[in-house]
C-alpha positions, 0 to 999 in steps of 0.5 A: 500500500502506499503511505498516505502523503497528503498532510506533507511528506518528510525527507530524513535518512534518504527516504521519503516518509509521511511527515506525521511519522518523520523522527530524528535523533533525540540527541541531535544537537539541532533540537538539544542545542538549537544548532541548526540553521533552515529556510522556507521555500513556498509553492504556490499553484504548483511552482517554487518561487525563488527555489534557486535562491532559497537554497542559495541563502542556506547554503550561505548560512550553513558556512557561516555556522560551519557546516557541510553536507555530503549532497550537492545543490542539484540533489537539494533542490531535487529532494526539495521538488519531491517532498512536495511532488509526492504530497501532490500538494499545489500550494506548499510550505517547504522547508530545509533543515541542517542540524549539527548532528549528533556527537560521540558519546561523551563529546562536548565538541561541535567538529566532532558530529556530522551535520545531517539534512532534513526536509520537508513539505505541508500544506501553505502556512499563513501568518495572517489568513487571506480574512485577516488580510482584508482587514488587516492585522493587530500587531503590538509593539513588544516588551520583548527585545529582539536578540542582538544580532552581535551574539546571533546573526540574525541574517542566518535562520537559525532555531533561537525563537525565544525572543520571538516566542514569547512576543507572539504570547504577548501579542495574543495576550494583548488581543493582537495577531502578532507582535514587532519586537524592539532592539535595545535602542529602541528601534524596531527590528522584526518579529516571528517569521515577518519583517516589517515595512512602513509607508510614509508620503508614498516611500517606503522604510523598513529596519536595516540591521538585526533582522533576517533579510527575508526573501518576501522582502527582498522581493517587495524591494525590488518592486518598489524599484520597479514603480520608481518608489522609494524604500529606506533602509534605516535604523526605525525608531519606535515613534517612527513606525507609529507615525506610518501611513501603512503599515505591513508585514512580508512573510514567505509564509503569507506574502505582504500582509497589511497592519491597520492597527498598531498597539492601541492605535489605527494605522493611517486611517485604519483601512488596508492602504493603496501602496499595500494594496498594490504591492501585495497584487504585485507580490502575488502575480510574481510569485505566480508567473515569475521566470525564477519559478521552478514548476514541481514535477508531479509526473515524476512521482511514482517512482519514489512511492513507498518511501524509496530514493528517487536516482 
């Protein structure tokens, strides 16, 4: 019989599995250490969007933890393609895992283990569901600092989500959706999985430093530069984001997604702005037909059924 694969298919130990029943060595550094870096690729009506430069990034954070693996950039990026093939999933969050492994017994020493790949694909993840967008999102300004990028460099993804965690509390407990967190001087930074935009006189601003360069925001500045509108990097202080006209947030896991409400405040006029508006078409119709999106290819699933190793 074949495993049912429709609530997402995990790769771990070079076979395919059904994500439900995924495992991995409890003494794995990557979940007693939070020694592991990841990235987040998106399929959205059956293609990979920026899959190329997904795989890129974690490559890139991967050595600047000190990791390798023994499979190169095509084998990722194939595993990656039948993770969401064999789900038959259309619309897919896709991630990819590299944890330091696990150590000899006894050993305290990081060298000593072999790093070790995992991936996995399940249905689409939303930060704020397409409802919530329409109205737009409660997001509060955290009690909560942001971890410094001088101890954690928050341009590699990374498992250290305490700070993030309990801002999401503090959001919900504080009858919001999600929350922004600040650095130690009062600037903002990001928060859970999201980076943060402002609009203002019809320009854009968004924190330069401290923050995980998103791949959603990346590619809302490079829209901006294709409409001629201006878009600021900078250092954010607080007052500065509460003054917005528009306010937004930009996730892999959701695309760009509008803020009407701020702390105990409307955003602007408390309505999903124009420029919000117009960049989240924009977002959506690359991610659809963009030249960079890799098709998944479902025809090629049959022979991995079963949990065997595709050549």
């Amino acid at each position: 019989m074949n495993p049912d694969f429709s609530a997402g298919v995990a790769h771990v130990d070079g076979q395919y599995v059904a994500l439900r029943d995924a495992r991995i060595p409890l003494v794995d550094r990557g979940f007693v250490r939070s020694d592991a870096t990841y990235d987040v690729a998106h399929v959205w009506q059956g293609r990979f969007f920026r899959l190329d430069d997904h795989i890129d990034r974690f490559l890139w954070s991967m050595g600047e933890l000190r990791m390798s693996l023994p499979i190169s950039k095509k084998e990722m990026r194939h595993i990656l393609e039948q993770c969401v093939a064999l789900s038959g999933l259309r619309d897919a969050y896709v991630q990819m895992t590299c944890t330091r492994g696990v150590p000899p017994p006894g050993s305290r020493d990081p060298r000593e283990c072999q790093n070790r790949f995992y991936a996995f694909s399940q249905p689409f993840v939303w930060i704020g569901t397409p409802a919530q967008q329409r109205t737009g999102l409660a997001m509060v300004i955290s009690q909560v600092q942001r971890i410094a990028s001088a101890a954690i460099d928050t341009r590699v993804k990374n498992f250290h989500w305490l700070d993030l965690t309990m801002g999401i509390f503090e959001a919900y407990d504080r009858g919001a959706l999600v929350a922004a967190l600040p650095d130690a001087h009062g600037n903002v930074t990001e928060g859970a999985g999201f980076n943060i935009f402002g609009a203002k006189d019809g320009a854009l601003f968004t924190p330069r430093r401290n923050v995980f360069e998103g791949m959603t925001r990346r590619t809302v500045i490079e829209l901006a530069r294709q409409l001629g509108i201006g878009c600021e990097l900078a250092d954010i202080p607080v007052q500065r984001l509460r003054e917005a006209d528009e306010i937004f947030i930009t996730s892999t896991a959701g695309g760009v997604m509008p803020v009407t409400r701020l702390d105990e405040a409307s955003v602007g006029h408390g309505e999903v702005g124009p420029l919000t508006q117009q960049l989240q078409r924009m977002y959506w119709q690359r991610a659809a037909d963009d030249p960079r999106n890799t098709p998944v290819p479902y025809e090629n699933v049959a022979a991995a059924r079963g949990g065997k190793e595709l050549a």
